[in-house]
N, C-alpha and C positions, 0 to 999 in steps of 0.2 A: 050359305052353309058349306063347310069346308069339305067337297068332295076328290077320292081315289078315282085315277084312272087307270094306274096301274100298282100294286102293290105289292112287290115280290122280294124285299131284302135276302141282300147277302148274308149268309151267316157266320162266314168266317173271311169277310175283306179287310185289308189293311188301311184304307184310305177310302173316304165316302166323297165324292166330289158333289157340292152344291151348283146347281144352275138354276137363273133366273131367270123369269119372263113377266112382263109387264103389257106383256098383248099389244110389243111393238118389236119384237126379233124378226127377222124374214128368211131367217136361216140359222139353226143347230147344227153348223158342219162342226163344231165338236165331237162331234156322236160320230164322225167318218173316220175320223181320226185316231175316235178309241178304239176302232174295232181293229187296229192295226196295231196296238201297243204289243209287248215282247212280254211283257207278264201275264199268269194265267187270267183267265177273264175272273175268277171266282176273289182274286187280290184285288177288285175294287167296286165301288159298289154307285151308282149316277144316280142322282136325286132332282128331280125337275119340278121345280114349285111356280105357279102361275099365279098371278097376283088378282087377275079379275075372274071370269067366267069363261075366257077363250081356251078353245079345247085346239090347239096349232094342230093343222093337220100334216105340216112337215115334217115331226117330229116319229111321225106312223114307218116311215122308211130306213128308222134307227132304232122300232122299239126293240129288237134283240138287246141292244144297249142299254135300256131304260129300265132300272129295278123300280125306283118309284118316280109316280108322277103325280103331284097333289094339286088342287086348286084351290083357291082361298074363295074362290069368289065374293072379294070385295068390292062393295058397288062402285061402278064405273063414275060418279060424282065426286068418289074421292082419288085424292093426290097418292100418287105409289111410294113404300114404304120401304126401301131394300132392306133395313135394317130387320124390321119384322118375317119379310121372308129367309133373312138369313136364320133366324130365332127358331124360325118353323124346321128350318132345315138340318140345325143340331139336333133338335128334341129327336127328331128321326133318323138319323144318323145312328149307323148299329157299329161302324166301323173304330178303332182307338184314334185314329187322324182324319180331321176334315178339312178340305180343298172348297174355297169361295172362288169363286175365276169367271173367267169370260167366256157363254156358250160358242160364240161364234169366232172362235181363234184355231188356229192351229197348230197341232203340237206334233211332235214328231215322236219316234215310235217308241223311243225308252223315256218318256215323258212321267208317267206312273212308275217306273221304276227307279227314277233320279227321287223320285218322294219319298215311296218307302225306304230308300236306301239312307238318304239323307235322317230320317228321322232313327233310326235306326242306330248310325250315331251318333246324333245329338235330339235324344227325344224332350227333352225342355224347351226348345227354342220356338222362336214362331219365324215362321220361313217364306219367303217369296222367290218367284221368278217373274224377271221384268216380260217385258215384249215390243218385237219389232213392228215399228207401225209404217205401213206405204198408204202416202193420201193420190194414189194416181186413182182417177176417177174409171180407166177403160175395165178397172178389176170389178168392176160391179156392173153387174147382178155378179157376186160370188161364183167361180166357176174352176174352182179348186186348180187354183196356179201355184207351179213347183215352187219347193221352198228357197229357189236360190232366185227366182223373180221380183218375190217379194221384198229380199234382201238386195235386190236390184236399184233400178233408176227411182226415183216414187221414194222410196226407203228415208225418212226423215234422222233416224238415232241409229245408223249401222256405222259401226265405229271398230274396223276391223274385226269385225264377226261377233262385234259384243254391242249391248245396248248403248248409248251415250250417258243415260239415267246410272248404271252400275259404274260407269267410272268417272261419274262425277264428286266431287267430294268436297265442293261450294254450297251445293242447294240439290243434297239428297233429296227433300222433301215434296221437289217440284218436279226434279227432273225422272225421276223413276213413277214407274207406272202399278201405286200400291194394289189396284184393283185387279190386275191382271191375273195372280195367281198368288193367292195366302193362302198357308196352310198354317195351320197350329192342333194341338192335343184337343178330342171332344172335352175330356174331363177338365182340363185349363181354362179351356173357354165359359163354361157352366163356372166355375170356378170364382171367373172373374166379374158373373152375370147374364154372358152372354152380348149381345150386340143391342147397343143403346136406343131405346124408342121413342127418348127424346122428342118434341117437336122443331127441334133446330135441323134433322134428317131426313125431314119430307121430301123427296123429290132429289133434286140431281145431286145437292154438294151431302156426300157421305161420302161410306165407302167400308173394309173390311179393316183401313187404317185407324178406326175408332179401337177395334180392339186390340191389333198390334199393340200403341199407343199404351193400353191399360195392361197386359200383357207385360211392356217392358217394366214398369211400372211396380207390377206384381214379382218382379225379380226372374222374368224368361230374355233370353237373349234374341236379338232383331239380325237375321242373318241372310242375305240377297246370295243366290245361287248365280255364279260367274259363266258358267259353261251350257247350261241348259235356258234356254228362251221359247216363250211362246210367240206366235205371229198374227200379224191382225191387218186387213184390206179395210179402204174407205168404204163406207155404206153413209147414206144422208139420215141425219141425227146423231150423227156421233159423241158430239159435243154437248149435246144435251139442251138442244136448242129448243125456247118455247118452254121451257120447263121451268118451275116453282123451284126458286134459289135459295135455301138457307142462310145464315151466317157463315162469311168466307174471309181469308184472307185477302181478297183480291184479284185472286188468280184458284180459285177453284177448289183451293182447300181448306177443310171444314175449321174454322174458329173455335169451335166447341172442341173438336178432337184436338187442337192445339193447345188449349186450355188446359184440358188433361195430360198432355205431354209433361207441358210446362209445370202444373199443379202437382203430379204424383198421384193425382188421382187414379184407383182402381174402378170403384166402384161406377156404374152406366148411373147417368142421373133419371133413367126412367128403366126401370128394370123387368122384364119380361116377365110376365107371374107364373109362368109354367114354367121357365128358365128358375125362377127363382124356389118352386117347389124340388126341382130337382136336383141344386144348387144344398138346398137344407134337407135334404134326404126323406121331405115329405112326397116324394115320386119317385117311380123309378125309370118310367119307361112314356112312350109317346101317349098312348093311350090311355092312361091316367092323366097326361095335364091337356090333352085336345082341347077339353072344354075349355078349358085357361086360355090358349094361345094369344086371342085377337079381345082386347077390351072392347067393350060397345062403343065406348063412349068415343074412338077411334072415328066412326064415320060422320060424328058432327065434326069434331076437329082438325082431321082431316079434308073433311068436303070443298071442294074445288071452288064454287062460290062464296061458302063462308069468310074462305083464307081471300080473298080479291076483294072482297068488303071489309076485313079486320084484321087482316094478318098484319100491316104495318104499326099497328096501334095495340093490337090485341095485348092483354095483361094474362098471361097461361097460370092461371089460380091454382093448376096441378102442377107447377114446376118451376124449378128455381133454372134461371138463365142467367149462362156467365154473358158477360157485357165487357170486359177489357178489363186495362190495370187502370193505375193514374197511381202514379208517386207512392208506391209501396203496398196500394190495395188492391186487392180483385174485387170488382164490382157485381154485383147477383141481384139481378132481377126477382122479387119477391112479391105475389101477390098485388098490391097497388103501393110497392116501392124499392127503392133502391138500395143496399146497400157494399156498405164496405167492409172488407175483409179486411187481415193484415196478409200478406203473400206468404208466407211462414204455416198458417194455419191451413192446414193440408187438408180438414176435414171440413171447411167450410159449405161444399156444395153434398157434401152424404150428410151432414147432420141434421137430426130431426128437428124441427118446431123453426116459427121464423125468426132470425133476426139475435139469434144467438150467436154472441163473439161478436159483435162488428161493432165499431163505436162509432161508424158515423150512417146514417142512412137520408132519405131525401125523397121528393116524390117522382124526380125524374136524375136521369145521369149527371145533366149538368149541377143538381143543385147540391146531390152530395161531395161531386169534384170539387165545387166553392165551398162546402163546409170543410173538406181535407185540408183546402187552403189557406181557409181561414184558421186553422188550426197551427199552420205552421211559424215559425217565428217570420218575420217580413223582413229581418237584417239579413235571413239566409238569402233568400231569392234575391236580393238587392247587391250581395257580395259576390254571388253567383254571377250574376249579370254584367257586373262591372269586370270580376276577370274574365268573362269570356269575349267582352265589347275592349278592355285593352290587350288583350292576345292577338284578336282580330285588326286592330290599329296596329301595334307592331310589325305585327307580320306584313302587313300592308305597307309600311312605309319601310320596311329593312328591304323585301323586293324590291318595289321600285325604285330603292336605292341601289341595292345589288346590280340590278339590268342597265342601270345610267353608267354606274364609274366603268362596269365590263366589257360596256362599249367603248369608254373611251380610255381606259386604261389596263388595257388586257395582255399588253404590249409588258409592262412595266415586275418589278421583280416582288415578292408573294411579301415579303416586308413591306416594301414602299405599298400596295397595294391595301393591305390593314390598314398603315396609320391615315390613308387618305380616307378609306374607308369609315372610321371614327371620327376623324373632323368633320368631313362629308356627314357624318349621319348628323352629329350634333347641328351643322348648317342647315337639312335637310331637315331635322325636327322642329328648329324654331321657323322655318319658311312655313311648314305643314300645319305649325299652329296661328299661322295667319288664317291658315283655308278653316280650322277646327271646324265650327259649325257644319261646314258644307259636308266636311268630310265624315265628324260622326253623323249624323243623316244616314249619307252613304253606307258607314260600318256599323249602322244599327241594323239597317234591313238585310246588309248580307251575312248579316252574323246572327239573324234572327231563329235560327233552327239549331245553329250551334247551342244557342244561352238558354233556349228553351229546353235543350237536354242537359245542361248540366246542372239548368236548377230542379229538375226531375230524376235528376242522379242523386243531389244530394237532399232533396227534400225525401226519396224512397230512404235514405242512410236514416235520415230522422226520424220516419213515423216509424221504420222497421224495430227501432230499437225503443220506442218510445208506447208503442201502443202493439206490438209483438207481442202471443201468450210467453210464459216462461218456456226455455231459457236464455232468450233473447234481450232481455232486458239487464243491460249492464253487461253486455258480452264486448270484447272484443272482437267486432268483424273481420276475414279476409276480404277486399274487394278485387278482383279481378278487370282490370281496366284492357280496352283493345288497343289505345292507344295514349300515350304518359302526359298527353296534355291538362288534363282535368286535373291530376296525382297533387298541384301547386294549391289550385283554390280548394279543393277540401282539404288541402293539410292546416290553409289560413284559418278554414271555418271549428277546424278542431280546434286551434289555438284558441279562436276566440269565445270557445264552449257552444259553436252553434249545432255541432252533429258531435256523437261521442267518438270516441279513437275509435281507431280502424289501419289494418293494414293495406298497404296495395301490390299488387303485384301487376306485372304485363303478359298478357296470356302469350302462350308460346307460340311457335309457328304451327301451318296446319298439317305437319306430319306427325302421322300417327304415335311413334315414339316419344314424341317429344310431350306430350299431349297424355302417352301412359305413365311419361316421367311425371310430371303436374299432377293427375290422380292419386298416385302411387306417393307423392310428397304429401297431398292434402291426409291422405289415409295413416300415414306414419305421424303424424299432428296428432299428439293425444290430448292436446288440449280442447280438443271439444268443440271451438267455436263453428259456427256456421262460414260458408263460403258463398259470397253471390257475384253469380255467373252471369253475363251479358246473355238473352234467349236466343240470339244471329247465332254465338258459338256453338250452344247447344243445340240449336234445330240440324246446324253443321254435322254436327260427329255425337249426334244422340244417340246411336248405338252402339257407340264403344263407351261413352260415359255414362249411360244407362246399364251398361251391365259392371260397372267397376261400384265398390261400396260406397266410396267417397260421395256416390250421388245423393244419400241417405241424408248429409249433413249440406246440399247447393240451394240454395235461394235463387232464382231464376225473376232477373228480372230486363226491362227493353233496355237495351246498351246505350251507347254514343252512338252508332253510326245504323239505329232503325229507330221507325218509329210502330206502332199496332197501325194497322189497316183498319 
């Protein structure tokens, strides 16, 4: 039963900072740090939620700092939930802005007042600060080292006094550090449900990125603060070692939240029932939805050996789970089956009742992937494969042609140099068709990733248009290619009526302008049609083209040059 140990809210703070514990912190120097800020102490309000029954007794030499402190005490059998304590941690939240971040960081003194000021101007947005991380081990046991040490040797991402995550502009999604410090509006976040309880969130791969992610989504802007950072020393476990792994891309970040990026999805696919009273105006305050907070049914599902006995096989009869694309569909886990989406159909994982909209389902992933493809014509994939296996032979024999005559005719003048080069190939082609066999062999297996994305480029072209609700069916597509080699064989397959017409364009370079020029064209299109964007470019620069309208009419699907994890 969910017990106070301290409960004294603020009544007039600007900003409610959430902290979490899991009854494995070994230090809240947070709390050292706030007592140092330049704003009045009554401008923000610290909320300390504990996941099990541990009462930290380190926390006692900061209570001046601590307005509330609540404990869930859920049984120690089960896996920890961040998402749920963040839930716990809005409903209580008295303040207009709430801060999810890291107890054990440190922030320097106008750290609260970079927040309020920030929101202040831009009160719609949802907002982060990254953080400097030193993995030198002599920093632990924690022993409050100046802020210019930790910026020091050890210092992994100091990149002239800014993070490396904030000025990358490849792979925002990995190299910035979401959990470090989000902030966004209480009433936005209720808004949008609140923080997702899911069972794909158990344990480490979460984070406050699920509702960024829906947030942007919902039409708020995604904005990284450049000038202000929080700091963070090695401690062992940091990494989340030992710990119940959800669905990830790979490298740590959550699948489901990507999902939702990529979907447009708002809605949390498990939604907080006291988030959700407060959400429809059936509540208004903490103390009305208490009893709601934590479902029962949470400690069987949760529970530590349950999940080590079934979690790999388990079928969650309470919720639908995304599963990937394949060739134009999102895949959803339902009950005892599979099905397929069209990638267009925005509402597929909020809508009620099972197995509405999808036209193909199966009893496991691979079997509805063989029915998508069976579905598909077999002259596309077979025209597909053939230009991507003689691109890969030319290309192959024009090189190794190129490399021969420029060795030995490098000397010679850029005329004479051509027509040898044309003879030379013609010689060089019928030589190379003695080797044929050996050689396609060869340019089948190194062409084997290439042919398998372009027959899943154009089989997405097919089913999108084919099996898409309205008004996809009979539209002309924009496609946005990364690079103009494919542009040849779907223009064949048009010819030959295997995919319906469709434009292409080359997406532009990765500067920002160039990129608001392309939005800013797609939005002056008043033709209506849809745009589908390779998900690389988008995960790229998702927040500049999440807050441009054009994103209302993109189709996001896996490019030429990735494939899903």
């Amino acid at each position: 039963m969910m017990k106070f140990h301290k409960r004294s809210p603020r009544k007039h703070a600007k900003v409610s900072l959430i902290l979490l514990d899991w009854s494995v912190r070994e230090s809240f120097h947070l709390l050292h740090y706030l007592r140092q800020q330049t704003v009045p102490r009554d401008d923000f309000e610290v909320i300390i939620i504990e996941y099990y029954a541990r009462r930290y007794d380190g926390i006692d030499a900061y209570a001046d700092q601590v307005d509330l402190w609540l404990q869930l005490d859920m049984p120690r059998t089960c896996y920890y939930h961040k998402h749920l304590m963040y839930n716990v941690g809005i409903t209580l939240a008295s303040s207009p802005v709430v801060m999810i971040g890291d107890s054990d960081a440190m922030v320097r003194p106008n750290f609260i007042d970079t927040i309020i000021r920030h929101f202040e101007r831009e009160p719609d947005s949802v907002y982060h600060m990254d953080q400097f991380r030193n993995m030198r081990r002599d920093l632990y046991p924690f022993r409050f080292p100046p802020f210019e040490e930790v910026l020091g040797p050890g210092c992994i991402n100091n990149v002239d006094g800014r993070t490396a995550g904030v000025l990358n502009e490849e792979d925002p999604l990995h190299t910035r550090n979401y959990g470090a410090c989000m902030c966004a509006r209480r009433d936005h976040l209720i808004a949008i449900g609140g923080a997702d309880e899911h069972i794909d969130y158990l344990g480490h791969i979460c984070g406050p990125y699920d509702m960024t992610f829906r947030l942007l989504n919902h039409g708020h802007r995604e904005v990284w603060e450049m000038d202000e950072f929080l700091y963070h020393t090695w401690h062992p476990g940091q990494a989340g070692a030992d710990n119940y792994l959800g669905p990830h891309d790979g490298r740590h970040m959550s699948s489901t939240s990507l999902e939702a990026l990529d979907t447009g999805r708002i809605a949390p696919l498990l939604e907080n029932a006291a988030i959700r009273m407060l959400r429809t105006g059936q509540a208004h305050s903490f103390d009305d939805v208490a009893a709601h907070l934590i479902d029962p049914k949470f400690q069987q599902e949760w529970d530590v050996d349950w999940i080590a006995a079934n979690g790999a096989l388990k079928r969650w009869n309470d919720y639908k789970r995304p599963m990937g694309n394949h060739h134009g569909f999102q895949l959803v886990a339902e009950v005892d089956r599979v099905l397929a989406y069209p990638l267009s159909d925005k509402e597929a994982l909020s809508r009620d009742g099972q197995g509405l909209g999808a036209p193909f389902e199966g009893h496991d992933i691979e079997e509805t992937k063989a029915r998508i493809d069976a579905a598909t014509p077999p002259a596309l994939r077979r025209l597909m494969t053939l230009f991507a296996l003689a691109d890969h032979l030319a290309f192959d024999v024009l090189s190794k042609l190129e490399r021969r005559l420029n060795r030995s005719v490098h000397l010679l003048p850029p005329a004479l140099k051509m027509s040898l080069f044309a003879v030379g190939g013609l010689a060089y082609a019928i030589a190379a068709a003695a080797r044929l066999p050996r050689a396609l062999r060869a340019a089948l297996a190194a062409s084997r990733a290439e042919r398998e994305q372009l027959v899943s480029l154009a089989m997405t072209i097919h089913n999108l248009t084919h099996y898409a609700p309205h008004p996809l069916r009979g539209e002309e597509l924009t496609l946005l290619l990364e690079r103009d080699n494919p542009r040849r064989a779907l223009q064949w397959a048009q010819r030959l009526g295997l995919i319906p017409a469709a434009r292409f364009a080359i997406l532009p370079s990765e500067e920002a302008m160039a990129i608001a020029s392309l939005l800013d064209a797609f939005e002056a299109d008043d033709s209506a049609r849809h745009f589908i964007v390779p998900t690389a470019f988008y995960h790229r620069h998702h927040a500049q083209i999440s807050a441009h309208n054009a994103m209302k009419r993109m189709i996001l699907i896996w490019g030429l040059t990735e494939q899903p994890s």
